[in-house]
C-alpha positions as a LaTeX table, in Angstrom:
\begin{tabular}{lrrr}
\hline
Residue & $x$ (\AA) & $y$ (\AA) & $z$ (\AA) \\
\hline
Unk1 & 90.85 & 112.92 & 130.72 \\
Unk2 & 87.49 & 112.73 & 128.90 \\
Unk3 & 86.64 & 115.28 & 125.97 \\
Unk4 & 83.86 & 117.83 & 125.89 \\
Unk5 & 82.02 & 120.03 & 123.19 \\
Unk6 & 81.84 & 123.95 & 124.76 \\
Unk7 & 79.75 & 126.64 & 122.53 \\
Unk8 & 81.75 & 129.10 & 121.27 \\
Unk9 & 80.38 & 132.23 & 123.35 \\
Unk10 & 80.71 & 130.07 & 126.71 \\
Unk11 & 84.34 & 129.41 & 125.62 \\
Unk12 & 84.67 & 133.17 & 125.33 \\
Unk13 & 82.80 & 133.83 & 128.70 \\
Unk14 & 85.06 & 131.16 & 130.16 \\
Unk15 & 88.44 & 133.09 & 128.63 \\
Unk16 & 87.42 & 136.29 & 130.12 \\
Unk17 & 86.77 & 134.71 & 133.71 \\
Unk18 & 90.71 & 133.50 & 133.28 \\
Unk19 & 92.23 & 136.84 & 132.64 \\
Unk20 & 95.67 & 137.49 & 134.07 \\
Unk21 & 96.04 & 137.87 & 137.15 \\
Unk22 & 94.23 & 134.84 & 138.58 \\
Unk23 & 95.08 & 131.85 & 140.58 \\
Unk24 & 97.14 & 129.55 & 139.03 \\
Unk25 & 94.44 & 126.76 & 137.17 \\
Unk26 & 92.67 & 129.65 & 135.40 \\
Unk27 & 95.99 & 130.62 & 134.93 \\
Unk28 & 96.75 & 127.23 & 133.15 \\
Unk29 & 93.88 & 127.20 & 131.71 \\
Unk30 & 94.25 & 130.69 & 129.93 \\
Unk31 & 97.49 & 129.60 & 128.44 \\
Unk32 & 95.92 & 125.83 & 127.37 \\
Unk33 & 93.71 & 128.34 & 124.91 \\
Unk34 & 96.68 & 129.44 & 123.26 \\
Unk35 & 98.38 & 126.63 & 123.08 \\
Unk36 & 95.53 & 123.89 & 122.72 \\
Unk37 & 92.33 & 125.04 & 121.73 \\
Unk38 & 93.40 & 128.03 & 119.48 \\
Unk39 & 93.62 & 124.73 & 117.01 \\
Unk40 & 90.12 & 123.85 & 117.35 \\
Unk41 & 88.50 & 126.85 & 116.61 \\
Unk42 & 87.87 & 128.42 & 113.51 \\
Unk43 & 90.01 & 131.34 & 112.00 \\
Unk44 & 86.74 & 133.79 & 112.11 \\
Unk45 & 86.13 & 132.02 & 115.85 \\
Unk46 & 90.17 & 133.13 & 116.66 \\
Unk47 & 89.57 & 136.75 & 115.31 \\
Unk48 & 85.98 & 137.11 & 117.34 \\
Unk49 & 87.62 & 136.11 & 120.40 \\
Unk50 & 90.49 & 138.25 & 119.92 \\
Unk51 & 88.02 & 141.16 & 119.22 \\
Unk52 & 86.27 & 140.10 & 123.01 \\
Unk53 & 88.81 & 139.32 & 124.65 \\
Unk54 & 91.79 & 142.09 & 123.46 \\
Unk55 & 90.03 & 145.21 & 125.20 \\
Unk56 & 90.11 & 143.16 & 128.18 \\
Unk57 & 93.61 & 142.34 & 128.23 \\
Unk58 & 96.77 & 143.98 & 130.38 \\
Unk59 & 99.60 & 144.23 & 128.37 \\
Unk60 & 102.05 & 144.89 & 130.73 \\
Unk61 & 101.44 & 141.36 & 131.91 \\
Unk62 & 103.48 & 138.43 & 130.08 \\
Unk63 & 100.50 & 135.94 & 129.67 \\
Unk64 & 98.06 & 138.87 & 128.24 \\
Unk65 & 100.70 & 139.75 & 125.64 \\
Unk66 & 101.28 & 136.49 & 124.67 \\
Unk67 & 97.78 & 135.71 & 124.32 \\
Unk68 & 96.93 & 138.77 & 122.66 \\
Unk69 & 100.00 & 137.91 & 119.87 \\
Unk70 & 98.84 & 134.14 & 119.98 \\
Unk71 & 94.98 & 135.63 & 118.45 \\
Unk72 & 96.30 & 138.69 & 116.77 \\
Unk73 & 95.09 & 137.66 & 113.06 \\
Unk74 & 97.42 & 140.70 & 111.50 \\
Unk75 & 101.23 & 138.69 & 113.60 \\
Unk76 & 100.16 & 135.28 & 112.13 \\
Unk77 & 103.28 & 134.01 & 109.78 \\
Unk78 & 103.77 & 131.55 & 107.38 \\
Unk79 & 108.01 & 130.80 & 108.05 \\
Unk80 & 109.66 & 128.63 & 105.60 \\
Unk81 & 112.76 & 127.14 & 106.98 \\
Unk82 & 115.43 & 124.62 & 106.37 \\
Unk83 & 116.79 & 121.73 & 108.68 \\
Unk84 & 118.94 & 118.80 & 107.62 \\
Unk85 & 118.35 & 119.10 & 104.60 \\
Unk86 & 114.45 & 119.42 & 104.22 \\
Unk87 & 112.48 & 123.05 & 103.45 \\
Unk88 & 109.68 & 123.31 & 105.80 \\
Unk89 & 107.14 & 125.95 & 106.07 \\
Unk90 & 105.41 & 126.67 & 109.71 \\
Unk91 & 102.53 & 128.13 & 110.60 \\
Unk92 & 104.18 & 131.08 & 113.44 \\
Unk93 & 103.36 & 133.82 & 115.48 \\
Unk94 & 105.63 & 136.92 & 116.19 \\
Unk95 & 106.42 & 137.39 & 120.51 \\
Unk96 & 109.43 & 138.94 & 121.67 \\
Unk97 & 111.16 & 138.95 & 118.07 \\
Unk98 & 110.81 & 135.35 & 117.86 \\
Unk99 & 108.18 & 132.99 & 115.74 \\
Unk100 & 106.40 & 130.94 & 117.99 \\
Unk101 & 104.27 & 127.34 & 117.23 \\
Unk102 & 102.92 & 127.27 & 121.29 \\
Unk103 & 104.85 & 128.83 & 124.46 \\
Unk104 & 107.66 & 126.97 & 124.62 \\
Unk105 & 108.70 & 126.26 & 121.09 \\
Unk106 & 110.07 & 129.19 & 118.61 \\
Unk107 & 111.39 & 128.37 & 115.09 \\
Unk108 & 115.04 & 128.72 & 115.16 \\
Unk109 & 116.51 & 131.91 & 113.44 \\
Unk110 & 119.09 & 130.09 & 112.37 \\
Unk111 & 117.01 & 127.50 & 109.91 \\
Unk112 & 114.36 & 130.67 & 108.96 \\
Unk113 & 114.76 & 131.51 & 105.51 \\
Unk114 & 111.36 & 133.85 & 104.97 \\
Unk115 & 108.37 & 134.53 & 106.28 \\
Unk116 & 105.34 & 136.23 & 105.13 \\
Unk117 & 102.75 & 137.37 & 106.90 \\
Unk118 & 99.14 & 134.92 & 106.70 \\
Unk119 & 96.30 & 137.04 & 105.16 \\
Unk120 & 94.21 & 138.25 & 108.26 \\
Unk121 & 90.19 & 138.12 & 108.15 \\
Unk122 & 89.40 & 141.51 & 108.26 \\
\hline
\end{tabular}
């Protein structure tokens, strides 16, 4: 698959055309922002399209609220933990009383020994 620079506000325009409910590429698509390009913007880029994007959001529906705790700059964590032997600290965010990296992968509570919350750009 071949790469491709977006502007920011046509990334945003393209978000908001993928709001759950929608057929199931826009669908994939809306989660790949969480998951994927959520790394490739800025932090003042994250909080401006969770500012856009927020209002427009359902929160009775699964993707919305994870999307909206994925972008949320006041749930971001910094979660130090310890496996095998090595202290680690993560970069998290809090969704159903778990701290999440991306969708399918939550820090252990077992191996958490703090977190802290990340200062939020406000």
């Amino acid at each position: 698959m071949s790469n491709f620079t977006i502007a920011f506000f046509e990334l945003a325009f393209l978000v908001e055309a993928c709001i759950p409910p929608r057929p199931i590429a826009r669908s994939m698509f809306f989660d790949d922002v969480s998951d994927i390009h959520y790394h490739k913007i800025t932090k003042e880029e994250r909080q401006r399209l969770f500012e856009w994007i927020s209002p427009k959001l359902d929160l009775k529906n699964e993707k919305c609220r994870y999307f909206y705790a994925r972008f949320d700059p006041k749930n971001q964590y910094l979660v130090s933990c310890f496996y095998h032997g090595k202290t680690e600290e993560i970069e998290c965010f809090r969704f159903d009383d778990r701290y999440y990296t991306s969708k399918n992968k939550f820090v252990n509570p077992e191996y958490i020994k703090s977190s802290s919350l990340v200062n939020p750009i406000l």
